[in-house]
C-alpha angles and dihedrals in degrees: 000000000000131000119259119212110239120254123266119249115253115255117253112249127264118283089221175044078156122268094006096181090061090048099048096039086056087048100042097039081050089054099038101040087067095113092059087044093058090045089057095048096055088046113095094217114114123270111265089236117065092208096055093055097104095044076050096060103042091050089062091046082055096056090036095109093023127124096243087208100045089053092043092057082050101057096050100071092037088063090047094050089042089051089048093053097054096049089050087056102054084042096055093043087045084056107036108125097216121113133178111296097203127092106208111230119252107274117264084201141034131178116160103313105339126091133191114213119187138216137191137022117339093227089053126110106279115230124174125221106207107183131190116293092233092061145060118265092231097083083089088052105032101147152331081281113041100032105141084178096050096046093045086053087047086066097047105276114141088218117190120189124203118208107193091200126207110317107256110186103297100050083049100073081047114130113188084262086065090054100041103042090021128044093011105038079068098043086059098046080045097058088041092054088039088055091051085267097302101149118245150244124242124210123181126196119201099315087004088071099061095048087052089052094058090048112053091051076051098048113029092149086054102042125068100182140352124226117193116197115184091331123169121228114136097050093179095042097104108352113040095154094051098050092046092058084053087056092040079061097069097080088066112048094048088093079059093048103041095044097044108020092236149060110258122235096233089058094038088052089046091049083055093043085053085066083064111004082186104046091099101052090050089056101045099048084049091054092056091063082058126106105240095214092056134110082241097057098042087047085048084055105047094048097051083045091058084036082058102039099075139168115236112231127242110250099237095047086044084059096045100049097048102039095034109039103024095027109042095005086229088171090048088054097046088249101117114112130185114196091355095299122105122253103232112178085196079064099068118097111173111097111277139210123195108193098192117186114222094209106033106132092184093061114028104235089230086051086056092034087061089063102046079052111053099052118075122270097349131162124246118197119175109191119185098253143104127246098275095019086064080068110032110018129101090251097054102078092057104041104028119014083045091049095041089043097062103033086058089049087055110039094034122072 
């Protein structure tokens, strides 16, 4: 009789989606709140929200010759099968035993906690990927699937990622100045030396944008070209209000900040889950009508894996970022500065792509245009997408990798 190894012990399930508590108290307060809802909708006092006054309206021509107690009996157990849609969901994405499928290359550069990786042919046009600093590199590189790195290597692009890691204590005293005419300034110098001294090209995704911005006004002997993708500038452009309640935030996550030098994952991921506080329960009840076994599960999975799978930020750039871009829209007024000089889009000189996505709801797509607008010559593409969906989504190969593809292979030697 032979031995048997013994079974592996089953993974523990996900901690998120982050914070789940927040996520799951906005789903389950919407589903269970539905007897109040129906009260409201039979009172004749005006909606609380001006713009909803006509959905308001028709809403009550449609009861009109309805039994309120038979409707009400329907919508019960309409509110309990949508509820338990949306716990299986976080419980089968919590379980799903997929993980990511891609190794990451040994770094070809290290400063402090960040790390640059590289893809493609040595000899090919360099071109650096600068993310958020609130999020992993690997978006870029999800999975054998969904790797914008890794296709755009395939066509000849020497693509270097840089992955800016959790802030340790250095990274901690850090302000955005540090970043920009600091750790970046010699990642770029250091793709550029890795690539024989051919400049290089800059791409920014969401915040990255805005560091390579500033760079590439900073470092126009070192840049060859600057792509934007989904990047804020304008922070008032289009939703005023709703950057302002970002900033109003602030008060209360300095405790956070002055006792542990950062911002913590789980509050930055519930600043970004105030934009849509139902975003999360529309996804996860759509992933329990999944099959678990698909492409588009597994996709589903290795996206809210990244999503959970954050960067703290350091207390002085947290700062920076609520109160000065959300807050006072420094970089909207042209009074941003990095390292005391102004950040001027119209003084930037290199060619320029602004890859602006129609449908993003994390950065207004007026807020991204301003900035396209403001430098030069510069590109504008408006592809019908959201933030995440111009990276991973179906649509993304065909109306952003293949644009962005051939705009770098012009404009980078």
């Amino acid at each position: 009789m032979t031995d048997r190894p013994p079974p592996r012990p089953p993974r523990p399930p996900r901690q998120g989606p982050r914070p789940l508590a927040l996520h799951l108290g906005a789903g389950m307060s919407v589903l269970t709140s539905w007897p109040a809802g129906l009260t409201l909708s039979r009172s004749s006092s005006p909606p609380w929200r001006p713009e909803l006054r006509e959905r308001a309206a028709s809403l009550r021509r449609d009861l009109a010759g309805v039994d309120p107690e038979a409707f009400e009996r329907a919508v019960e157990p309409e509110a309990r099968r949508r509820a338990d849609r949306l716990l299986t969901g976080l419980e089968r994405y919590r379980r799903h035993p997929y993980r990511r499928d891609l190794d990451d290359p040994p770094p070809v550069w290290t400063e402090g906690r960040a790390r640059i990786t590289a893809f493609g042919p040595e000899d090919g046009p360099p071109v650096l990927f600068v993310p958020s600093l609130v999020n992993r590199g690997y978006i870029l590189d999800l999975s054998s699937r969904k790797s914008l790195v890794r296709w755009l290597a395939a066509r000849g692009l020497r693509c270097f990622l840089i992955d800016w890691g959790a802030p340790g204590p250095e990274e901690r005293r850090f302000t955005l100045s540090d970043y920009v005419a600091g750790r970046l300034r010699r990642a770029i110098q250091a793709a550029r030396a890795l690539s024989g001294g051919r400049r290089v090209g800059l791409v920014g995704y969401c915040m990255g944008g805005l560091l390579t911005a500033a760079a590439a006004q900073r470092q126009p002997e070192d840049v060859a070209a600057l792509g934007l993708m989904a990047t804020p500038w304008d922070f008032h452009a289009e939703d005023r209000a709703g950057a302002l309640r970002v900033a109003a935030c602030l008060p209360a996550l300095e405790p956070a900040l002055r006792t542990l030098g950062e911002l913590p994952i789980d509050m930055i991921q519930a600043l970004f889950a105030g934009l849509d506080p139902l975003l999360a329960m529309k996804k996860f009840s759509s992933f329990a009508r999944k099959d678990p076994e698909s492409d588009d599960a597994r996709d589903f999975v290795a996206l809210e894996d990244w999503l959970n799978d954050g960067v703290t930020l350091a207390e002085a750039v947290a700062r920076e970022c609520i109160a000065g871009w959300y807050g006072r829209n420094d970089t909207g007024r042209g009074d941003w500065r990095v390292a005391g000089e102004p950040v001027i889009p119209a003084r930037i000189r290199v060619p320029a792509l602004a890859l602006v996505p129609a449908m993003d709801r994390i950065v207004p797509p007026a807020s991204a245009r301003a900035l396209g607008q403001a430098i030069p010559g510069c590109t504008i593409l408006e592809p019908p997408l959201g933030h995440i969906g111009m990276i991973v989504s179906g649509g993304a190969q065909p109306k952003v990798w293949e644009p962005l593809a051939q705009w770098l292979l012009r404009t980078v030697r």
